[in-house]
C-alpha positions in Angstrom: -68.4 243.7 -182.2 -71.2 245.5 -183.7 -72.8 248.8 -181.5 -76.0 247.5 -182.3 -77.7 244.1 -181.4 -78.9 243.1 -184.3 -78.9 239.4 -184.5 -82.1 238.0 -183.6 -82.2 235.4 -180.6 -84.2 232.8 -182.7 -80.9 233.2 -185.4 -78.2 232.4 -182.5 -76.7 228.9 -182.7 -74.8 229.9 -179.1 -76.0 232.3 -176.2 -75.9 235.1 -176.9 -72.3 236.8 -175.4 -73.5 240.0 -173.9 -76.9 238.1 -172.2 -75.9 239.3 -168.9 -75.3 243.1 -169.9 -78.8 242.8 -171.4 -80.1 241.7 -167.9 -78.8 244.7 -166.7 -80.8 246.2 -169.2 -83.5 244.9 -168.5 -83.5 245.2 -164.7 -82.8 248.7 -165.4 -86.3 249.2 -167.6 -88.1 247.2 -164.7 -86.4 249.1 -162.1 -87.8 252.5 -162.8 -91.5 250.9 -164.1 -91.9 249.4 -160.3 -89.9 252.8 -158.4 -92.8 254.8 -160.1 -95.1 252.9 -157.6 -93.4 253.2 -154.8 -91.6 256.5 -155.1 -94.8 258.9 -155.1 -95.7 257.5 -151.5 -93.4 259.5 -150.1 -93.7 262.3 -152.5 -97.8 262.3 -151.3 -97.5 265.1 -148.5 -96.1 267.7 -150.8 -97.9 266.9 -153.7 -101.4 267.0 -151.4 -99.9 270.4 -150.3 -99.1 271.9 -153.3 -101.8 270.6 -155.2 -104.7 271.2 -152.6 -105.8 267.4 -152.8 -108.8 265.5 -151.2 -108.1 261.7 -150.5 -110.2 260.5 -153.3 -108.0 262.9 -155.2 -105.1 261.0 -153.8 -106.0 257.8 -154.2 -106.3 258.0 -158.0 -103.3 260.1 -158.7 -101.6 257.0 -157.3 -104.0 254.7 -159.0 -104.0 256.0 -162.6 -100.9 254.3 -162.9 -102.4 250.9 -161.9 -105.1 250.6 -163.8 -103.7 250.7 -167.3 -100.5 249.3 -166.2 -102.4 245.6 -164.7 -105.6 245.5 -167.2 -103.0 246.1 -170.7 -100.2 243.8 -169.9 -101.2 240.8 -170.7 -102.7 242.1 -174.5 -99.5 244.1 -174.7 -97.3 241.1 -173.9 -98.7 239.2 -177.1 -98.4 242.2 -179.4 -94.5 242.2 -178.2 -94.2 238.2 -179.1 -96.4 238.6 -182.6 -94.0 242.0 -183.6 -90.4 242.6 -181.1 -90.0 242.1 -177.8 -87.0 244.4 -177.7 -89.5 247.0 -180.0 -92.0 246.4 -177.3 -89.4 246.9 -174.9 -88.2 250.4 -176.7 -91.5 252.2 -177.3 -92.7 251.3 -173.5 -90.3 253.3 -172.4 -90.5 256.4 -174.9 -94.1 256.2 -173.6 -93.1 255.9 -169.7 -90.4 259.4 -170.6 -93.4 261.5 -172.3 -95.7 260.3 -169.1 -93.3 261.5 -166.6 -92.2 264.8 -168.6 -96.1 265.6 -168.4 -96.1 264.9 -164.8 -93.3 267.1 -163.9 -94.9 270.2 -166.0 -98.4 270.2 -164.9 -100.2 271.2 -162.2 -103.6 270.3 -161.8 -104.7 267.3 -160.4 -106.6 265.8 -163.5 -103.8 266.5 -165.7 -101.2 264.9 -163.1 -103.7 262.1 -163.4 -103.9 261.6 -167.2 -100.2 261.7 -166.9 -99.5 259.2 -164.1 -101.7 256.6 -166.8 -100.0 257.2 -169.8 -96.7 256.3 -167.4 -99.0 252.9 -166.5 -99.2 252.5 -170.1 -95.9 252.4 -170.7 -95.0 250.5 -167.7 -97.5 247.9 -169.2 -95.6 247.5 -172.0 -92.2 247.1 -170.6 -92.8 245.1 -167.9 -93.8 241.7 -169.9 -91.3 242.7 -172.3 -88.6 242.6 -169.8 -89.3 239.0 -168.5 -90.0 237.7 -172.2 -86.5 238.9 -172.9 -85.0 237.6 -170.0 -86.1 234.2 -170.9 -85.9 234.5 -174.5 -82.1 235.3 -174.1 -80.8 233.1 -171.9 -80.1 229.6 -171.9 -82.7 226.9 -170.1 -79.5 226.1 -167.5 -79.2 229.9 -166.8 -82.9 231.0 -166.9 -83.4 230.4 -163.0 -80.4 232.6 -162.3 -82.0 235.7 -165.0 -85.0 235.0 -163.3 -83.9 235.5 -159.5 -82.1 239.1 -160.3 -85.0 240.2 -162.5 -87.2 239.5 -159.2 -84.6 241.0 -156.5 -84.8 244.2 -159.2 -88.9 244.2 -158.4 -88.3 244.1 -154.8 -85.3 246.0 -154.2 -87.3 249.1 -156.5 -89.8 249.2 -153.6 -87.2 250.3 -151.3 -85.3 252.6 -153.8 -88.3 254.5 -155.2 -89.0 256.1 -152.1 -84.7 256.6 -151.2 -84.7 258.0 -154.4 -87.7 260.3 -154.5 -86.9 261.6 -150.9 -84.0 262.8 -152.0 -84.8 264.7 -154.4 -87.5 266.2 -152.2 -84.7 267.3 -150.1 -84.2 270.6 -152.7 -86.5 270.5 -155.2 -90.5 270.0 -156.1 -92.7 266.8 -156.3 -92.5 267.0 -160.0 -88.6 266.0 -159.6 -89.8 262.7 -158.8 -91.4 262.4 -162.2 -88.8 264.1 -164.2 -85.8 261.5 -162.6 -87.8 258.7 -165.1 -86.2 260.2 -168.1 -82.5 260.0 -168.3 -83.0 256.4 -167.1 -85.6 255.6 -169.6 -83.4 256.9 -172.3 -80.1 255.4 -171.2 -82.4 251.8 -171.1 -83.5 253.1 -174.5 -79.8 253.1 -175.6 -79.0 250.2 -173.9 -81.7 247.8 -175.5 -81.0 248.7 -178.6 -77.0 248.0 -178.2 -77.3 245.2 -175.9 -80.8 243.4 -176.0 -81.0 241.0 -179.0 -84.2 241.3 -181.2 -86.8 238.5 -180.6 -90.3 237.4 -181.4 -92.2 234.4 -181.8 -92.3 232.4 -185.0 -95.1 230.9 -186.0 -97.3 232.9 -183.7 -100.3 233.3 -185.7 -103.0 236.2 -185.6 -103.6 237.6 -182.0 -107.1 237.0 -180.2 -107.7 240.6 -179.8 -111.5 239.6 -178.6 -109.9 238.4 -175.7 -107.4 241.0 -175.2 -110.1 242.8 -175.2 -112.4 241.2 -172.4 -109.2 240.6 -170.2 -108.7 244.2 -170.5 -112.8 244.9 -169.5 -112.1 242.3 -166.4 -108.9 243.5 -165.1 -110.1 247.1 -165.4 -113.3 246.7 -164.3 -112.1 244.7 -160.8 -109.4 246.9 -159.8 -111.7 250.0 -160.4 -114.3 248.7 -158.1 -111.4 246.9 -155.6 -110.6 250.8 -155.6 -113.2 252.9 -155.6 -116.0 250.9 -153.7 -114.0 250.6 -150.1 -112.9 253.8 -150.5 -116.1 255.9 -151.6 -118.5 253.1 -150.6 -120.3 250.8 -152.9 -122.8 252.6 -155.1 -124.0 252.8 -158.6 -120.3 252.9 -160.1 -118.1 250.0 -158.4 -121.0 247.6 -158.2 -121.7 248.3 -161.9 -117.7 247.6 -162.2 -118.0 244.4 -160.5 -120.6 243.0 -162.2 -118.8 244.1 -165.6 -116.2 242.7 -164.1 -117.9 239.2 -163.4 -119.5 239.2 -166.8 -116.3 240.2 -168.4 -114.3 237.2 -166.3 -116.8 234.4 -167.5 -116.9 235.8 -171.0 -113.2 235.8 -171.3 -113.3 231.8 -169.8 -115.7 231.1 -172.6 -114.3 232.5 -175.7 -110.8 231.1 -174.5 -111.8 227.6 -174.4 -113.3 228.1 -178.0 -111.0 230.3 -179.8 -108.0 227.9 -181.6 -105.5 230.5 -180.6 -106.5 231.9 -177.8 -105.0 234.9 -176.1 -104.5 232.8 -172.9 -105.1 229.3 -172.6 -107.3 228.8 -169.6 -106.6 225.2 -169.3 -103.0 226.0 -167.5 -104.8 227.1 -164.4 -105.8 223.1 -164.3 -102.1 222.7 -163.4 -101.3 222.7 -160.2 -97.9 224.8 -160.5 -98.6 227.6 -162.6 -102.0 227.9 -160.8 -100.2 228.0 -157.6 -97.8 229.7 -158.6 -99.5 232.7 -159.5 -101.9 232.4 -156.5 -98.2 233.2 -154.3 -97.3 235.7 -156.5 -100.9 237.9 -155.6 -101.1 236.7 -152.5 -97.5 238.0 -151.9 -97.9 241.4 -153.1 -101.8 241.9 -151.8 -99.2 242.3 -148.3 -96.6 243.4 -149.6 -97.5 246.5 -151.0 -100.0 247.9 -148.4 -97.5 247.1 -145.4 -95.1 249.3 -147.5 -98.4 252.1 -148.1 -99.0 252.6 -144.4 -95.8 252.4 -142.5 -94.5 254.6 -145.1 -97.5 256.9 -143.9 -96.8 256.0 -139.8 -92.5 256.9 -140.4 -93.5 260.4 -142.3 -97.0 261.5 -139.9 -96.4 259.6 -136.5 -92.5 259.9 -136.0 -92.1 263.0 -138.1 -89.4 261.5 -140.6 -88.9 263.7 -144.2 -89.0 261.9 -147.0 -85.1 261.1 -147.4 -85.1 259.8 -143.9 -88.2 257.8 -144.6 -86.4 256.1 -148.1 -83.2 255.5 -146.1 -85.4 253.4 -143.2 -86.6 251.2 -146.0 -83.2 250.5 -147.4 -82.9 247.1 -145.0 -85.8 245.6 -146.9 -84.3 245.9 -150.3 -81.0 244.1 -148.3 -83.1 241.5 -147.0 -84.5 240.8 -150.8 -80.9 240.5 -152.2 -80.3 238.0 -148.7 -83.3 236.2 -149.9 -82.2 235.8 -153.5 -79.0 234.3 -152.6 -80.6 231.8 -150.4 -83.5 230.9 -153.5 -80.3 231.0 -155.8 -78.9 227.6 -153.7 -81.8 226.3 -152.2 -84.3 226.1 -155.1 -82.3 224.0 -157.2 -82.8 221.1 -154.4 -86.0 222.0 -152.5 -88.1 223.4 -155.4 -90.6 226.1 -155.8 -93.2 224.6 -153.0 -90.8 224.8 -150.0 -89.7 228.1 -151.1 -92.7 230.1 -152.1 -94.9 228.5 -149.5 -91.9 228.9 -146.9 -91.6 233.0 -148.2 -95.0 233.0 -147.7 -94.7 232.5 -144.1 -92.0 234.6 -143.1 -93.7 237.3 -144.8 -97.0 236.5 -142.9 -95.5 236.5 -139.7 -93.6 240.3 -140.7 -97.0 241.4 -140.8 -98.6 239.7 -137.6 -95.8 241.5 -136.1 -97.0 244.8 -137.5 -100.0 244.3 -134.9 -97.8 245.9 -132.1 -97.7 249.1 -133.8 -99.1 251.3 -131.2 -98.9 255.4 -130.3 -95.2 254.7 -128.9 -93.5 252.6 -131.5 -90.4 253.2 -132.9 -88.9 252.8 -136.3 -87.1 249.4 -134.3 -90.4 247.8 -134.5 -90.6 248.3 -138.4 -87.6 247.2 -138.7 -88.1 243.8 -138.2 -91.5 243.2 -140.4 -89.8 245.1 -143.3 -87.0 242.5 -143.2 -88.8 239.9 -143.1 -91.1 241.0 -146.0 -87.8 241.5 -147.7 -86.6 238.2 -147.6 -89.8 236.6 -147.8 -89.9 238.5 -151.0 -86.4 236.9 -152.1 -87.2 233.7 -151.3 -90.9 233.3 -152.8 -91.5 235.0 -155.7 -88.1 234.1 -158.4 -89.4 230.1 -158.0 -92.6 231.3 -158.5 -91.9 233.4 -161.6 -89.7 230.6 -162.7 -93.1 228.2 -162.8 -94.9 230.6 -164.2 -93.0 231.4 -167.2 -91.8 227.5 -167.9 -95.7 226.7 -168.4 -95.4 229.3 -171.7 -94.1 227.7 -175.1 -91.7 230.3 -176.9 -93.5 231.7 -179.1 -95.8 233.0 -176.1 -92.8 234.0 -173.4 -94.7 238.0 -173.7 -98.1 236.6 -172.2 -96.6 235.0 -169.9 -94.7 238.1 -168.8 -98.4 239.7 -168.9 -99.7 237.1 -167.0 -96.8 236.9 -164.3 -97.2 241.0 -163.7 -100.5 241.0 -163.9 -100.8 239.0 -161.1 -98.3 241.0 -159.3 -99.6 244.2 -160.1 -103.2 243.1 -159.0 -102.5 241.8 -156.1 -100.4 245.3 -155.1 -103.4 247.1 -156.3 -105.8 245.0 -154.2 -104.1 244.8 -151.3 -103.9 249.0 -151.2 -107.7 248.9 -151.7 -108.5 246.7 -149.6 -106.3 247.0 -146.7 -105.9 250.6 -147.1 -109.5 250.8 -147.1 -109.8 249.4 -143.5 -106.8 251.3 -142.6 -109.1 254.1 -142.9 -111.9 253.1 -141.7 -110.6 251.7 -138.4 -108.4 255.1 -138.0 -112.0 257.0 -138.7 -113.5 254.9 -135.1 -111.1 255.7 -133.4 -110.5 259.0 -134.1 -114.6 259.3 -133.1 -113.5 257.6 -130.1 -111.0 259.4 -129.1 -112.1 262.9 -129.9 -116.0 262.8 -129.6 -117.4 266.4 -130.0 -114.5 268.0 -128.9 -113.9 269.4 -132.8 -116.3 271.6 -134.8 -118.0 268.8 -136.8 -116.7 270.3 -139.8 -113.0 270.1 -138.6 -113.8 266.5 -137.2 -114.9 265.2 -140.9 -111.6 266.6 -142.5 -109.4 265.1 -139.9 -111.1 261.9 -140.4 -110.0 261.8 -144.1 -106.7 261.1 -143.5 -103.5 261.0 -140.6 -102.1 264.4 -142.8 -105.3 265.7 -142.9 -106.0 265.0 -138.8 -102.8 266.5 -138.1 -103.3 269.4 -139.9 -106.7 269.8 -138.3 -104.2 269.2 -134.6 -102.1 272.1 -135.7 -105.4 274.2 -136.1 -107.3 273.6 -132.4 -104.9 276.2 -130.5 -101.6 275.5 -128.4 -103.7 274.2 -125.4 -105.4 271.5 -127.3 -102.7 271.0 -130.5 -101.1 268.5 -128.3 -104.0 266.5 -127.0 -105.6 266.5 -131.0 -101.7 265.4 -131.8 -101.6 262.7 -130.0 -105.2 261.6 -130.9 -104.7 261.6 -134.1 -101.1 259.5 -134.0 -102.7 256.8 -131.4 -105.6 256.5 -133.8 -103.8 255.8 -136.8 -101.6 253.3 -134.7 -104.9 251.3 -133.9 -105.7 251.4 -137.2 -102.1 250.3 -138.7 -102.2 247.2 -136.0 -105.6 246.2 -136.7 -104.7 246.2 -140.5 -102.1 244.3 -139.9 -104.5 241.6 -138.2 -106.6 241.3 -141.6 -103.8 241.3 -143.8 -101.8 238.7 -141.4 -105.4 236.5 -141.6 -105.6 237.1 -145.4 -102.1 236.1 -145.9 -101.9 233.3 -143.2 -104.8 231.5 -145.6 -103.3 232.5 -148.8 -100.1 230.9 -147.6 -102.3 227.5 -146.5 -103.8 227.7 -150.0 -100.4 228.2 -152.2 -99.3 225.1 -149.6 -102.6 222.8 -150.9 -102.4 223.9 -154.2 -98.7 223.4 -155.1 -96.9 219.8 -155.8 -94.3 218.6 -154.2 -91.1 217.9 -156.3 -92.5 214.4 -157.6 -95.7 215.9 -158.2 -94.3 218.6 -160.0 -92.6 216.6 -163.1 -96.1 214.6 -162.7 -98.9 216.7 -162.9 -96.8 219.0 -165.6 -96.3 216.3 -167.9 -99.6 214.7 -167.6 -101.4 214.0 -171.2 -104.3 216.4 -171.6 -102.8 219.0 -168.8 -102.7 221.5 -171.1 -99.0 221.6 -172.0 -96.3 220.2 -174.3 -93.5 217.9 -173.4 -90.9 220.9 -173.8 -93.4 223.3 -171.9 -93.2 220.3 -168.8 -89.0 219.8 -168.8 -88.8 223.7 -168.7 -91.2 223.5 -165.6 -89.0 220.8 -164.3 -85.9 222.3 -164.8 -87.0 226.0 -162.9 -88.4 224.4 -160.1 -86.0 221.3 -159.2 -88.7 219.1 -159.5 -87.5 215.6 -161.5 -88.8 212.2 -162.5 
């Protein structure tokens, strides 16, 4: 058997024999893409330390990486299925390795910057390379299964990014949890090339770069202002972003509808499954992600754990995603991708109305519970969804489909930071005012409203006879503020949930409305949405 993998998918009269070494691949490549996320929330403290940063500062040394990686996917995704998936694959993660090699050298905040985005960069090429793959290489009766472990691998990276990053903190420098990207990248560099069979589409045609283009002006444009205008308030900049966004969004609707190959086809969101599909998947991670931003913040600044012992404490939610998977594994075969992503839904929703309990005195006990349930909620939601999502794309268009899957994903992570770290902030801010009044120097008072780190450091400032009192201020306040969070995002996913629920067929109305003359998609594109879902005739 050949080192290299040269014979193209599309050339295979059989599966291909090492498929499930090149999942492992695969998950590997995704694996680091989504720890990059994750891991630099507990690597924060130092690197606000070290490199003297404000919160705005903050926010886009972890948001540099979003941006590119959410608004290029889904143009990047095409270019993979017009040229190599696997080449896709290959340079995403050169470009990921010279990212975090920048990272680990610098050391000035707009340079750590420019290299957290050309990490996102990367990342947005092999993240809808890695799902395009999965599909292309496996079988239609083994697709669900590819599927499942390539979405365990998303969630279980939430959980090992910041295990991972806090120990290295243990004995060495922030910029070790940049420099840990490389060997991996290189060994998946090694690996795709000697176990990941080339692919592309045949017959693809010339890409709609026009609307790569405005997808990329929409998808930028909304997650700068879903950014920038809770957290620095809404002037000239993110309301000029929204509108461009807006704009952007109904020029994109209107070329795609006219162009003969467009880089999307709109018309899928008039199915039921793959719109409601994706509306789980956003909906999902909008929760998701900021639950894991702010009790990653309340383990580290309220109950005083370093950043190993903070990773180790999120270890049971990347159990619960594996328990989850099983379960999705035997139960979506028979129940089908409405009972399970609407029934995720709910068990995540009800992690995080739990989260509304959170007060001065909590323990990591009562985290332990929500993050579990997030977990399997995340085991048991999003593979079906993923599944629907990808059997609405032809072949030839497996790579946008990818973009489209993680582009949802990623903007819904991204959204639900802004947004719900946004009133994070400003509910800690009350009552911190509260709590404190005048008794800090209004100078002092404005810093330690910035942020819990920046409060306690304020606390540690005030003298011995107040420290404690300024302490505890500051740790009940950002308890308020992580319970009454949890309130919004608990609403805000309670109604998603209801939505996914109206939206979504049932099993009969699955094979219906995706075979439906007119619907958008071919007879092929409907069994394979039959066939990852359970749903039959």
């Amino acid at each position: 058997m050949p080192f290299l993998a040269n014979t193209p998918v599309e050339k295979m009269t059989g599966p291909y024999a090492r498929r499930w070494w090149a999942l492992l691949v695969l998950c590997l490549s995704l694996l680091i893409t989504v720890m990059a996320n994750t891991s630099l929330i507990v690597a924060a403290p130092d690197m606000t330390t070290d490199l003297g940063l404000s919160s705005s500062d903050l926010q886009w040394v972890v948001d540099s990486y979003t941006v590119p990686y959410a608004a290029l996917m889904l143009v990047l995704g095409a270019i993979g299925d017009k040229y190599s998936r696997r080449g896709a694959l290959v340079l995403g993660l050169l470009i990921f390795a010279g990212g975090s090699v920048m990272g680990s050298m610098v050391d000035e905040t707009s340079l750590v910057i420019v290299a957290r985005a050309i990490m996102g960069v990367g990342a947005a090429v092999v993240m809808p390379a890695t799902l395009s793959l999965v599909v292309a290489t496996f079988p239609r009766s083994e697709r669900a299964k590819a599927i499942t472990a390539w979405a365990a691998t998303s969630g279980v990276a939430v959980a090992v990014g910041p295990l991972v990053s806090g120990w290295l903190l243990e004995d060495h420098a922030w910029s070790s949890t940049f420099l840990i990207n490389v060997p991996i990248a290189v060994l998946a560099v090694f690996g795709a090339l000697a176990l990941v069979p080339p692919s592309k589409a045949e017959g693809m045609g010339r890409i709609d770069y026009v609307g790569g283009l405005l997808s990329i002006v929409t998808v930028g444009s909304l997650i700068y202002a879903a950014i920038e205008g809770p957290h620095s308030g809404w002037g000239a900049g993110p309301v000029a972003a929204a509108v461009v966004a807006g704009v952007g969004l109904v020029a994109f609707v209107a070329w795609e509808l006219r162009h003969p190959h467009p880089m999307l086809d709109v018309r899928k969101f008039a199915l039921r499954p793959f719109t409601g599909s994706m509306l789980a998947v956003m909906f999902f991670f909008f929760g998701m992600f900021a639950v894991i931003y702010y009790s990653t913040q309340f383990l580290q600044f309220v109950l005083g754990y370093g950043a190993l012992d903070t990773g180790v404490r999120l270890l049971p939610l990347g159990g619960a995603v594996f328990l989850g998977s099983a379960v999705t594994g035997m139960l979506a075969p028979k129940l089908g991708v409405r009972v399970m992503a609407v029934t995720g839904m709910a068990v995540g929703t009800a992690g995080m109305f739990l989260l509304t309990q959170i007060d001065k005195g909590s323990t990591y006990g009562d985290f332990l519970a929500p993050l579990m349930m997030l977990g399997l909620a995340l085991g048991l939601a999003i593979s079906p969804a993923t599944d629907t999502i990808m059997g609405s794309f032809p072949e030839p268009e497996l790579g946008v489909g990818g973009g489209v899957n993680d582009t949802a994903l990623e903007l819904g992570g991204a959204l639900g930071i802004a947004v719900l770290g946004s009133l994070l902030g400003t509910a800690y801010r009350d009552e911190l005012t509260d709590l404190v009044g005048n008794r800090l120097p209004a100078e002092a008072m404005e810093t330690a409203k910035d942020s819990v780190g920046a409060g306690l450091a304020v606390a540690e400032r005030v003298g011995p006879q107040h420290a404690q009192a300024a302490v505890d201020a500051v740790h009940q306040a950002f308890a308020h503020g992580v319970a009454q969070t949890s309130l919004i995002g608990g609403i805000i996913m309670a109604a998603g949930t209801l939505i996914v629920l109206a939206v979504l067929p049932g099993r009969r109305g699955f094979a219906r409305k995706s075979a439906e003359p007119g619907a958008g998609t071919t007879a092929s594109e409907a069994a394979t949405v039959r066939e990852h879902t359970g749903a039959t005739r």
